[in-house]
N, C-alpha and C positions, 0 to 999 in steps of 0.2 A: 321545786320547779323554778322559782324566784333566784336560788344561786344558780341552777343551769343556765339558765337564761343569762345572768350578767358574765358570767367565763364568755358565752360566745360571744356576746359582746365586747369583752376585753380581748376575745384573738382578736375579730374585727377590727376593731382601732392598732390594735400591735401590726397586723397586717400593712393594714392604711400606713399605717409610720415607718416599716420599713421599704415600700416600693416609696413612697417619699421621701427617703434618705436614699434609696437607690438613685433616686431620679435626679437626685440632688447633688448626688453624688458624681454623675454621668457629668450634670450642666458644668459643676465647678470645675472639672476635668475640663472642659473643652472650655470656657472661661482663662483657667489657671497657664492651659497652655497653648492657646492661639486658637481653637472654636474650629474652626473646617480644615486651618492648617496641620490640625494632629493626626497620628491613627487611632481610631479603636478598629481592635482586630472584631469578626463578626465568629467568623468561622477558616475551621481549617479540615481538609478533606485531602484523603489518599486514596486515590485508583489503582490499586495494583494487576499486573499482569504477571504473566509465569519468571521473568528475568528484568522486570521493571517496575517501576512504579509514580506516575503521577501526581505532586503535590498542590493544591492551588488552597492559597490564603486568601479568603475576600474581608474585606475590611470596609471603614466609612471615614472620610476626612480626608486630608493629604491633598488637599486640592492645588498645592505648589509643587503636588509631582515631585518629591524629595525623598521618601521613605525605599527601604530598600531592606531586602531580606537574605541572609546564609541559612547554610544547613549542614549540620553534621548529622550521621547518620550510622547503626552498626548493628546486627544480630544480637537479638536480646541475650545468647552466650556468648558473645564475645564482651572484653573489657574494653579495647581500643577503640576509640570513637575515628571516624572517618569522614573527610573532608567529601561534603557536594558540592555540584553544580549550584552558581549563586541561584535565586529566582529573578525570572523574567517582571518588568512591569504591567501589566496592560491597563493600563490606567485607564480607559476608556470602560473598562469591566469594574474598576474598583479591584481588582485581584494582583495577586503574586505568586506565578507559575512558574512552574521546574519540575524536572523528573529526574529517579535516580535509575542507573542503566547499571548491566554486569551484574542482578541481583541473584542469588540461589533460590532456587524453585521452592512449592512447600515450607518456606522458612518464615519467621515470625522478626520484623525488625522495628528498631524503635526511631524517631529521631527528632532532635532538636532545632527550632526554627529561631534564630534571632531576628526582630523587626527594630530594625536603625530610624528613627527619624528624626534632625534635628529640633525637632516643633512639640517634641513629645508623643511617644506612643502608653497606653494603656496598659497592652501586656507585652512586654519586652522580648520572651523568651516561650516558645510553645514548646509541647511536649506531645507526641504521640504515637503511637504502634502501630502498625498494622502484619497482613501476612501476605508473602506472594501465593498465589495461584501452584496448583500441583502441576507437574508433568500427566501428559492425559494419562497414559497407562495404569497411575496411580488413583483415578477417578472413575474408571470405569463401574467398579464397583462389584458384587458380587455375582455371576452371572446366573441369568433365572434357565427358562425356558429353554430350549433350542430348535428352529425348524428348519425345513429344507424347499427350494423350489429348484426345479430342472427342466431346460427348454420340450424334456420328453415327459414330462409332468402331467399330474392330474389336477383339477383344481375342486376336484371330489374326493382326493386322498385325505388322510389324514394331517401332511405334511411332514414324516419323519423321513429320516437316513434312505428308509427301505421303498418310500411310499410318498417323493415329493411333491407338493402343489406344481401348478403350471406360470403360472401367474406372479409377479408379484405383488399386485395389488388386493389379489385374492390374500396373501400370504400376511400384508400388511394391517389388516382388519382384522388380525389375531393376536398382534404383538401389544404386550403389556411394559411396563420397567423393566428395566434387566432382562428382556428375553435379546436374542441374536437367530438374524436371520441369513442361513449362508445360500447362497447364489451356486449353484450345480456349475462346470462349464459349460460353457456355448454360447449361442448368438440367442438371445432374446428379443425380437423385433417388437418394437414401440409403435403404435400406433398414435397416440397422446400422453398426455405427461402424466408420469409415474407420481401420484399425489401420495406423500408420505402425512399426513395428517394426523399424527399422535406425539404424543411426547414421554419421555423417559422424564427422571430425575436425577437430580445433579451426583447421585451416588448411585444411582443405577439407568445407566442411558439403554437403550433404545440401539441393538447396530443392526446395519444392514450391510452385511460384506460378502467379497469373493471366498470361497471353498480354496482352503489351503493347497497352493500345488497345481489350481487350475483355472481357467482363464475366463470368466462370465464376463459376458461383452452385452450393452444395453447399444441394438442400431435405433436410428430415428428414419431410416430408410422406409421409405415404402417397397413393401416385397414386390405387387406385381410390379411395380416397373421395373424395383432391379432384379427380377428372374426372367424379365424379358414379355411378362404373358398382356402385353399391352400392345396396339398398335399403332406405332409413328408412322405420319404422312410424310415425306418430303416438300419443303415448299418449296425451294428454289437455293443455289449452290452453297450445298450442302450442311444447310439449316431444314432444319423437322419443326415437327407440331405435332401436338397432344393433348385433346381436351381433358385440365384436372380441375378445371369449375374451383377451384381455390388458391392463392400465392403460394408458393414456397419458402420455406423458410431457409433452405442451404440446401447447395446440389452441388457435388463432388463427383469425377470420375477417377476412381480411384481413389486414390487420397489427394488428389491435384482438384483442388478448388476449382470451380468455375464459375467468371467473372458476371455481376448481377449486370444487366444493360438495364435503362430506362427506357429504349426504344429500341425497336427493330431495325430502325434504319443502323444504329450503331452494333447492333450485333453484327449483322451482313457487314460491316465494315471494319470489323472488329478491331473498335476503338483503342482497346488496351493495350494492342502491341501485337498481340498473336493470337490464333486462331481460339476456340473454346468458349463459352460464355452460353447466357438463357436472357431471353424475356417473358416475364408476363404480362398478356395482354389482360387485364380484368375487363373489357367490354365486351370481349368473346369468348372470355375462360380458359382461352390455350396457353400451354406452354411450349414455348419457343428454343429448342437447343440447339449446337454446333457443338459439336466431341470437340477436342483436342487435335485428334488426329483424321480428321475427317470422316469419319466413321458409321455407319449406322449405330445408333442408341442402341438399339434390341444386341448390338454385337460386342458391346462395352460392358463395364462394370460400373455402373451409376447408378451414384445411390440420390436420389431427390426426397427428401424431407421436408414435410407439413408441421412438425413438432417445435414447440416454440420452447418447451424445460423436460429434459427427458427423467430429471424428477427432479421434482421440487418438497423443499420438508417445508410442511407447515406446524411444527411443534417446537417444544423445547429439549433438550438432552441428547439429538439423535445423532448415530454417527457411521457418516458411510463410507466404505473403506475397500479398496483392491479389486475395485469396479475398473470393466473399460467401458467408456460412456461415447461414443461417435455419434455427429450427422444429424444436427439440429440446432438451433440456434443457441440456447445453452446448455451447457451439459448437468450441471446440478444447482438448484438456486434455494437459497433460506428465504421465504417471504418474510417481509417487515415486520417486525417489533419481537422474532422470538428469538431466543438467547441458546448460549451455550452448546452449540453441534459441533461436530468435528469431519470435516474433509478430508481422509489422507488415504495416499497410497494408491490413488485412483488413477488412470491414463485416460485422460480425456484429451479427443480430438476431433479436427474438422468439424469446428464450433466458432460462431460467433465469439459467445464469450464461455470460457470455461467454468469457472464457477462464478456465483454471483450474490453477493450479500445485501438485502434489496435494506429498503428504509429502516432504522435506529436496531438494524439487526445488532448483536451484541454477544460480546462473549465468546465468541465462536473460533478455533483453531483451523487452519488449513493450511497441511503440512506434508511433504514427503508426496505430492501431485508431479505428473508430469504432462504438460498441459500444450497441447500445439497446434498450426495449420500452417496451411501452403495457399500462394500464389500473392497473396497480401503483399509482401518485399519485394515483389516483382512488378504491383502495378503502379501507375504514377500516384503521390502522393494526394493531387487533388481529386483523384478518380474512387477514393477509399473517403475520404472523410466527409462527412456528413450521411452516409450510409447506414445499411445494418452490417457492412462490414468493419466499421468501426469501432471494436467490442476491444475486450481487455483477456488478457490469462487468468486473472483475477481482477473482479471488480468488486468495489466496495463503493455502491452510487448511495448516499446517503445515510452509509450505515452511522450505527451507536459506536457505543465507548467498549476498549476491551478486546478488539480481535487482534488474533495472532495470525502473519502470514509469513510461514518462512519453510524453507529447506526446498521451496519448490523447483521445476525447470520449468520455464517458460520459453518457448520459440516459434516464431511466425506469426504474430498476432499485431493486430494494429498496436496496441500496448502492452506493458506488461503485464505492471498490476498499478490498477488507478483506482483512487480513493475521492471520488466528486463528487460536490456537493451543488453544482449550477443551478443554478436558481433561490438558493439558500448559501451564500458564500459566508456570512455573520452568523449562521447558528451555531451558536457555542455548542449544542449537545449532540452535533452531530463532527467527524472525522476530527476525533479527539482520543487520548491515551488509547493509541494502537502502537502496534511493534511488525516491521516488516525489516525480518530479516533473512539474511542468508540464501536468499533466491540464487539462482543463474537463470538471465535473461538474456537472449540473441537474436539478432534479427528482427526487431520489431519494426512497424514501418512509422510510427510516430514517438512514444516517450516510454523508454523504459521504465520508471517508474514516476507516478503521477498523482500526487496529493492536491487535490484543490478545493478551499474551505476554513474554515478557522484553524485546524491544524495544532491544537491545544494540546501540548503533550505528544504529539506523535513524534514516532522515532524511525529512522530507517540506519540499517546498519550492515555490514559485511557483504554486503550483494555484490554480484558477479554482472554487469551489463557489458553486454558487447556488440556492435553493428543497431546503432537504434538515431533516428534523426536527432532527437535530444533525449540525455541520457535520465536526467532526471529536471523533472519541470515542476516548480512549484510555484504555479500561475494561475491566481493569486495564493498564499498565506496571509490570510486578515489579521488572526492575533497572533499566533504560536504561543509556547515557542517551537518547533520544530527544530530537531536535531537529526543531521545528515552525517554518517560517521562511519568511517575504515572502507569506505565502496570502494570500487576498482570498476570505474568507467572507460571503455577501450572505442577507440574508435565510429563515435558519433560523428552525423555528417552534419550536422549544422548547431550544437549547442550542446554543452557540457551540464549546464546550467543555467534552464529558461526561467524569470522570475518574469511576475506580475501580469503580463495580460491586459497590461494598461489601467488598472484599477488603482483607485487614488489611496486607499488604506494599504497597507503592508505590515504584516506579523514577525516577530522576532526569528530569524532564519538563523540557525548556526552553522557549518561546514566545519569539521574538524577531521583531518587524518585521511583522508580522502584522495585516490591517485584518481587524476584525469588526462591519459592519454590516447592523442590523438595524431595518427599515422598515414591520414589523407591528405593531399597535397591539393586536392583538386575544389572547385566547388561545387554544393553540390546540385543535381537538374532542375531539383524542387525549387530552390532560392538562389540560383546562381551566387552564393559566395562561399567562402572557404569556412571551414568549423571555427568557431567562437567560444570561449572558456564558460566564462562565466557573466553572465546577462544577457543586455541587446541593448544596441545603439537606440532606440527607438522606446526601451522598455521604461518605467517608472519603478525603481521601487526604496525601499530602506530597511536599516534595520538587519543589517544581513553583517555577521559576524564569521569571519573564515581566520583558522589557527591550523598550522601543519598540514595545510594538500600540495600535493603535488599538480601542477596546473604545466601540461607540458604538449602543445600544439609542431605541428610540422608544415604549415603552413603559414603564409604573410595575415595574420586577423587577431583580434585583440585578445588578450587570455583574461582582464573582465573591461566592462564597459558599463559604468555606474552614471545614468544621467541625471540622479537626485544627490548623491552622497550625505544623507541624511541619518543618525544614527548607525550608524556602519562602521566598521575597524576590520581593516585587513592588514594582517602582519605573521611573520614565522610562515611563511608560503616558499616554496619552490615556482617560480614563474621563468618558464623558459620556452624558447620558440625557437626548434633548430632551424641552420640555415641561415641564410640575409632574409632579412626582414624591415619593415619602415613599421610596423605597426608596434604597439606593448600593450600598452592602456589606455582608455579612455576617463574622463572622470568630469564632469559635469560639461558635456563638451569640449573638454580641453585634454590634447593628446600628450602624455609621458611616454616617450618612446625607448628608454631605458630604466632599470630600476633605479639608479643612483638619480635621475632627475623627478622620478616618483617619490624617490624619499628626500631630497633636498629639497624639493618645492611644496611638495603636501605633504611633507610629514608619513606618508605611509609605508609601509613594510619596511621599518626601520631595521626589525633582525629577519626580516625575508633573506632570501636570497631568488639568483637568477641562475641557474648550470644545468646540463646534463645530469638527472638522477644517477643515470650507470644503473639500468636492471640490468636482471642477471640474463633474461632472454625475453625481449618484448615479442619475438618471432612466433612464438609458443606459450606467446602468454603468461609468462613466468615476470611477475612482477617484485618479486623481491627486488632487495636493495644488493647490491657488491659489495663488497666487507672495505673498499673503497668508496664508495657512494658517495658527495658531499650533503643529502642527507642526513648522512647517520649523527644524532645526538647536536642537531639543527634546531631541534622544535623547544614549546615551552610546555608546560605543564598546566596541564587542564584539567582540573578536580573531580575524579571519579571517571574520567573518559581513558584517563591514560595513567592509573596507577601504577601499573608493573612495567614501568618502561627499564630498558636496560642502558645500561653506561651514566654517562654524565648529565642526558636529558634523554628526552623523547626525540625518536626521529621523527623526519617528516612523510609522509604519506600515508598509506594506507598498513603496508605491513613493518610492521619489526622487528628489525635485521637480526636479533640474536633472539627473537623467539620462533625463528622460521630456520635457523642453523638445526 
């Protein structure tokens, strides 16, 4: 018992003596090589997504802000190692942030972090794996169960092929992992929101989709009004009433929006430009309409909606898919904090906002949607904002890390797809390592795409925007880095590229490869002046990095206008302004009105240039380069954004030229 006793006691003391050599060890280190001026690394972490993935090193020391970090990177079968993206500083966090883009789906990769400091770093060189994310298809998993619902359904049936439920929410209180629940066609009218409240697992999800071949459509309409079996009064030229004792939440005739009033006086005067619009009164419970076409209501096709989510999932794993969702405020929403769902293939319309990804939701795919409304582009711009009709195609208001939005269509919506954080613009853990790509966006009446938040890793890339006030606004990005890459923004009326919002922080912004053309001459009603490239005379920010855009206005207005120039490099640009022009650039209140005086006086866009791209048909939106273009083999070389360029360098813009022959 006596030798037991002294062993534990000799680990004991061996213990003691090694976290005191540890610790000892630690001090002489920050002693040996300058104490707060060194790094020691802390931790390193990778977020991967289906074709990216997220790196951030946080560390302790470096308080001279000098240390600085590369990355190579490469599929555990491959031999050749691969140049990334350097890391971002945010020294404000103690981190070192970067992401790598263009990665293979399901793939497992390794990669190598060196940390530079002249002061002394601890571990020089990091090493670690990780995998991307699969393609959904490949996760869906084995499929269990299967049932059936049809608008001419029993909700006393069994639920099979022969014998379907009526209901979906009858139907949903049956579903286990891996079961799939197919949607009969027809119109299924909503009375309230469709609560999906179970969850699948990450290998066996949860679906709820359309019946292959046929069309199941979820209205939020209320039937007796639109079958007419209600009774409108006339009040006076040619506005009704209709006691519905509660707001509505979207009222449509047809598929033509009608305008929300705040007052009766401005309906009767119908403020918006043209006839059609509603009020409600909540002191008397009526609803206030005027048709379009002067019409009586019982004689129209109006659909008036009470429904505020015509479903919403409350679970993890679930995935709903080849739905048409019309006529309520939104059409499908994740409530906060569950993970991993998938959106696609759905036609949601005459919606607020079309889907919606509420608080630290995560994980989640939405893809292959085609998402729209009307009357929004038509009404004045200060008549829509601060509304409920100020929603998004896709909105992601405070989600988490991890979601994927791309292949969508977006058109008529106040935005496209916006990712905000208001009210929390410094939470690191929320609008961080996400991927939005490949959308087409048209007609939006305020920002085709719209990140605002710490912006940690987010990526946006190959989107199609066209007709949207500002094309993409990223007002504020607190840390980033945020990376902007190969869009093709057409014809915005007031801003190519809105930063900051007036906020005194500003996150590492990149633009790389990006065509911004714009084909309006005029200014626009909103803000009386002509479209503006990139910033605002008025805006604050820094830290904004742009390599190979094409920046190409057709009006007298600045193509950027930088009133901090703090941390910022702009160089390898196409900047050009057909036509006479007095304007070029601005740069901390002082005007360069051609690019040879922007580069002889401040040094910028030394290998920019200023010309005509030469596409091949702006008319038709064909934005390639001409096998002429001065363009082609203009750009420089950007590690991992633009590996496969052809010829002598990278061109500049958005596409290139001999991978589009």
């Amino acid at each position: 018992m006596g030798i037991l006793m002294n062993r534990r006691k000799l680990i004991a003391i061996l213990l003691i003596i090694a976290i005191s050599i540890s610790s000892a060890t630690i001090s002489i280190f920050y002693f040996v090589l300058g104490s707060e001026k060194a790094t020691r690394i802390l931790d390193v972490a990778v977020y991967p997504t289906i074709n990216s993935a997220g790196i951030i090193v946080t560390y302790q020391g470096d308080e001279n802000f000098n240390n600085k970090a590369s990355v190579r990177f490469r599929s555990t079968v491959d031999r050749v190692w691969r140049e990334g993206h350097p890391l971002s500083p945010l020294r404000e966090l103690k981190q070192l942030a970067g992401s790598l883009v263009y990665l293979n789906p399901g793939t497992e990769y390794e990669i190598i972090i060196t940390i530079e400091d002249p002061d002394g770093v601890d571990r020089s060189e990091l090493h670690t794996v990780f995998k991307t994310r699969s393609e959904p298809s490949d996760v869906y998993g084995a499929i269990g169960r299967v049932f059936y619902v049809s608008p001419d359904g029993d909700d006393r049936n069994p639920g099979s092929f022969e014998q379907p439920w009526r209901t979906i929410s009858r139907a949903v209180s049956e579903l286990q992992p891996g079961d799939t629940l197919y949607l009969r066609g027809g119109v299924y009218y909503v009375n309230g929101t469709v609560d999906v409240a179970i969850s699948g697992l990450p290998d066996r999800y949860i679906t709820i989709k359309g019946y292959p071949d046929e069309i199941a459509t979820l209205y939020g309409s209320d039937r007796s009004i639109l079958d007419g079996r209600v009774e409108w009064i006339e009040y006076r030229e040619g506005v009704y009433f209709l006691d519905v004792r509660r707001e509505p939440t979207y009222i449509a005739q047809g598929v033509e929006r009608l305008y929300h009033y705040t007052s009766l006086e401005d309906l009767l005067a119908a403020r918006v430009g043209y006839r059609g619009g509603w009020f409600y009164d909540s002191s008397t419970g009526r609803l206030y309409i005027a048709t379009l076409d002067g019409a009586h209501p019982s004689r129209v096709e109006l659909h008036v909606s009470f429904v505020d989510y015509l479903i919403r999932i409350s679970g993890n794993y679930v995935r709903i898919a080849d739905i048409e969702v019309a006529y309520a405020s939104c059409g499908v929403a994740v409530r906060r904090g569950y993970r991993g769902c998938i959106i696609e293939g759905c036609h949601i319309h005459n919606v607020n906002t079309g889907i919606l990804l509420s608080q630290r939701v995560a994980d989640c795919i939405i893809q292959n949607n085609v998402i729209w409304d009307t009357g929004i582009i038509k009404w004045p711009w200060d008549m829509v904002k601060g509304t409920e009709a100020e929603g998004s195609g896709v909105s992601l208001s405070h989600a988490g890390s991890g979601n994927v939005v791309r292949f969508n269509r977006i058109e008529g919506l106040f935005n496209g797809i916006a990712a905000s954080s208001w009210g929390d613009l410094y939470n690191t853990t929320i609008i961080r390592d996400t991927d939005i790509h490949d959308n087409y966006i048209a007609n939006v009446g305020d920002d085709g795409l719209e990140p605002e938040g710490s912006g940690i890793n987010f990526r946006m890339w190959n989107n199609f925007i066209v007709n949207s006030l500002c094309a993409i606004s990223l007002a504020p990005i607190t840390y980033g880095p945020i990376y902007v890459f190969r869009n093709i923004c057409i014809d915005f009326r007031l801003m190519g590229v809105k930063l900051n919002s007036g906020y005194a922080s500003s996150g590492w912004k990149y633009l790389y490869h990006n065509t911004f053309y714009s084909s309006i001459t005029q200014p626009s009603p909103e803000w009386r002046q002509p479209p503006i490239g990139i910033g605002d005379t008025s805006a604050k920010f820094s830290r904004l990095i742009t390599r190979n855009n094409i920046l190409h206005l057709s009006s007298d207005n600045y193509i950027l206008a930088d009133t901090v120039y703090d941390e910022s490099s702009y160089d390898y640009d196409n900047m050009y302004i057909s036509g006479l022009h007095s304007k070029f650039v601005i740069i901390q209140g002082k005007e360069y009105t051609t690019l040879y005086t922007l580069r002889t006086l401040l040094n910028l866009e030394k290998n920019g240039i200023s010309a005509d791209s030469l596409f091949i048909s702006p008319d038709i939106m064909d934005f390639r380069l001409s096998s002429n273009s001065p363009c082609i083999d203009a750009g420089v070389y950007i590690p991992n954004f633009n590996d496969n360029y052809y010829g002598k360098a990278p061109d500049i813009g958005a596409l290139e030229h001999e991978t589009e022959s």
